[in-house]
N, C-alpha and C positions, 0 to 999 in steps of 0.2 A: 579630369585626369585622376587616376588612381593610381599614387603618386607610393603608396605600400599595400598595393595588393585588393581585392577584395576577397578572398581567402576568410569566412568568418572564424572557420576552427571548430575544434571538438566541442558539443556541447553537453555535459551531465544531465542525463536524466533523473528527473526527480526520485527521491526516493521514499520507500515504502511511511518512515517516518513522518513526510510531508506530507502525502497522499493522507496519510490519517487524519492528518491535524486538519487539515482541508477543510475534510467532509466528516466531521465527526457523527452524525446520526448514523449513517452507515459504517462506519466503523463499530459501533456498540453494538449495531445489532448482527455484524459480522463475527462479535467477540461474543454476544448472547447465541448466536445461533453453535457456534464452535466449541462452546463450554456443553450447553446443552445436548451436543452430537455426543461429545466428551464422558458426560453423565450417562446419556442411553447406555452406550456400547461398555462402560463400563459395570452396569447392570446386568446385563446380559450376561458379562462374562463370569457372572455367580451363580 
């Protein structure tokens, strides 16, 4: 008997925050690869 529903409800998806904290090796070299693009393209632009 389901006596109030089974209806679970909205659930939040994780957020970018978490996702980091998670997996942090891939997050560094997400931030080393991004810095790095960062660096190139601002070379270039001299």
């Amino acid at each position: 008997m389901h006596e109030r529903g089974t209806n679970i409800g909205w659930k939040r998806n994780s957020s970018f925050y978490v996702k980091a904290t998670k997996y942090p090796v891939i997050t560094g070299f997400l931030v080393v690869g991004l810095s790095a693009l960062a660096w190139v393209a601002a070379k270039r632009k001299k």
